[in-house]
C-alpha positions as CSV (number, residue, x, y, z in Angstrom):
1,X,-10.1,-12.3,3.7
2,X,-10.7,-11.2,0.0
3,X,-8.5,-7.7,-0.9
4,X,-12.5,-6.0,-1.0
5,X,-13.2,-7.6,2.6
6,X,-10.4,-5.9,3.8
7,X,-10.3,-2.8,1.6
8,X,-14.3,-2.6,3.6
9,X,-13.0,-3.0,7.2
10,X,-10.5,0.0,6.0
11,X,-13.7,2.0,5.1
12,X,-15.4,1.3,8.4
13,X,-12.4,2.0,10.9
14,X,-12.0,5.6,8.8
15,X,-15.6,6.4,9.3
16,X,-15.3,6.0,12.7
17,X,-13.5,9.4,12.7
18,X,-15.0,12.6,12.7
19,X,-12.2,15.0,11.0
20,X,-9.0,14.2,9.1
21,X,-6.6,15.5,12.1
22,X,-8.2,11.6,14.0
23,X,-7.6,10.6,10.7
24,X,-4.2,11.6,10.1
25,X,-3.5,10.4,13.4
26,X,-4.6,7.0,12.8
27,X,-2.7,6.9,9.3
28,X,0.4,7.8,11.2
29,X,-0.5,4.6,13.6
30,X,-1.2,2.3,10.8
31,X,2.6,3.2,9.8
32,X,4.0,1.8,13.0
33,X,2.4,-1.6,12.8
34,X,4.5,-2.1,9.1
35,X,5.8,-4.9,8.6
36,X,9.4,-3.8,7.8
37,X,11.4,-4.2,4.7
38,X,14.6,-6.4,5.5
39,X,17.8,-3.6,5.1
40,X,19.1,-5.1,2.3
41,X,16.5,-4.7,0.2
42,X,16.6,-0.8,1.1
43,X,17.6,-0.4,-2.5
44,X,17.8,2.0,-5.3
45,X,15.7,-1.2,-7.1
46,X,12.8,-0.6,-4.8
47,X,12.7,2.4,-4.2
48,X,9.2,4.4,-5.4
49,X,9.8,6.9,-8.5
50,X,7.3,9.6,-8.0
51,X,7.0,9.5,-4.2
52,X,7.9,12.8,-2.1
53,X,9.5,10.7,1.0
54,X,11.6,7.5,0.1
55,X,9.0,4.6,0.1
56,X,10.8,1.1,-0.3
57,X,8.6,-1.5,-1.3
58,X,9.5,-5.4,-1.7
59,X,7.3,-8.1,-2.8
60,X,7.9,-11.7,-3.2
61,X,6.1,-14.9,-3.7
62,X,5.0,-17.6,-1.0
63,X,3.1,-20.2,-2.3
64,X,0.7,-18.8,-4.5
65,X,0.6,-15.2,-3.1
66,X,2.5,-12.0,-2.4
67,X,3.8,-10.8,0.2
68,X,4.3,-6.9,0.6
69,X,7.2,-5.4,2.9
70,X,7.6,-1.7,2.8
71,X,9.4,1.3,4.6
72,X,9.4,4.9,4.6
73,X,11.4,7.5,5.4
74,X,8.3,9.7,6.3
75,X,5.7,8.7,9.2
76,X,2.2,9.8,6.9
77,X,3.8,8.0,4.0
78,X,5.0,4.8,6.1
79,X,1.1,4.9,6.9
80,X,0.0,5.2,3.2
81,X,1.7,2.2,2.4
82,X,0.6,0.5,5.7
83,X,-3.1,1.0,4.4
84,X,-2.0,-0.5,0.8
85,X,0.0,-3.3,2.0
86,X,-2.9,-4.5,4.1
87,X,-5.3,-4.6,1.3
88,X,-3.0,-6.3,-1.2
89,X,-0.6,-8.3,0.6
90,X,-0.6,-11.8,1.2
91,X,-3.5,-11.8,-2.0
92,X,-2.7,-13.7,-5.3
93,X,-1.3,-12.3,-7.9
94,X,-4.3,-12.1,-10.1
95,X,-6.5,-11.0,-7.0
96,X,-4.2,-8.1,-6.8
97,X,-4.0,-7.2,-10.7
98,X,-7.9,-6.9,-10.9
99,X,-8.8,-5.4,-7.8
100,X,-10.0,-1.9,-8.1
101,X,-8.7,0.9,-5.2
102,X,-11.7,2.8,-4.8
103,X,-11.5,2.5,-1.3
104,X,-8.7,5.3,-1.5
105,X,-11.3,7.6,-2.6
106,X,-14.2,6.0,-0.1
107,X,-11.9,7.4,2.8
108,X,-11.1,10.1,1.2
109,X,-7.6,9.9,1.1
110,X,-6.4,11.6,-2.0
111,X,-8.5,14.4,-1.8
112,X,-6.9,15.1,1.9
113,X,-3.2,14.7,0.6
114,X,-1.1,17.2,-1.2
115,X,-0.5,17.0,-4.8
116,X,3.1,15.3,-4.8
117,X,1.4,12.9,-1.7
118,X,-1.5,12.1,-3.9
119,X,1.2,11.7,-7.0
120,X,3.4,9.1,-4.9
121,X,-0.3,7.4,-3.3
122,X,-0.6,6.4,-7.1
123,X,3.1,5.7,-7.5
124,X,2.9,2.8,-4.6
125,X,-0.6,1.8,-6.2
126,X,1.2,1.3,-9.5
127,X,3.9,-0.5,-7.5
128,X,2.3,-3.5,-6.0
129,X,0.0,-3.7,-9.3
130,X,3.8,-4.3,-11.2
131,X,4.6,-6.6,-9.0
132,X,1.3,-8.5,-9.3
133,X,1.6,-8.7,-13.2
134,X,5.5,-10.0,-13.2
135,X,4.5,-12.6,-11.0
136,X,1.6,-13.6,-12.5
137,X,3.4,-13.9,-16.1
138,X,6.2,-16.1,-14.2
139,X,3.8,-18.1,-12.7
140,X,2.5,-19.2,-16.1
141,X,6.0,-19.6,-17.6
């Protein structure tokens, strides 16, 4: 699936709620079905400047795409990057680089998350993008 094929399913199952409590609960969800950062990589290195709860995120190449493993110290925030990981992982580089993230603001997320929430939301966002360009100016090295 495309990072906007998926980034639509994600508005779909969000409409399916009726009020942000469903919402949050489904976020919270989304968090358990991570797939886990690997302990060693736990690091001050990956760890999200800007983010209220300590969000690790880890990327690394197979074949031609990324692959996103994450982990959070706080359940809402673990379901945050859930949502992103889903969209962007296992994309290519350049997929990721130019995709845009409107679907954040199609489910309303930032508008529902407190200011330092919203701050680290962009923080991850900024992440993965990072991690997209520095593979994508390897890969033409």
């Amino acid at each position: 699936m495309t990072i906007k094929e998926i980034q639509n399913e994600i508005i779909d199952e969000f409409s399916m709620f009726d009020d942000w409590m469903q919402r949050y609960e489904y976020i919270i969800e989304l968090g358990k079905s991570l797939p886990l950062i690997k302990e060693e990589y736990k690091t001050e290195e990956n760890l999200i400047k800007g983010c209220q709860s300590k969000v690790w995120l880890q990327g690394e190449q197979n074949d031609d795409k990324i692959v996103f493993t994450a982990d959070s110290d706080a359940i809402l925030t673990k379901g945050i990057i859930a949502i992103l990981i889903r969209a962007f992982s296992n994309q290519k580089a350049e997929d990721i680089i130019n995709a845009d993230t409107q679907f954040i603001d199609d489910i309303g997320l930032k508008e529902h998350l407190s200011a330092t929430r919203a701050n680290g939301l962009v923080s991850m966002i900024k992440n993965i993008k990072m991690y997209a360009l520095a593979f994508d100016a390897k890969n033409k090295n």
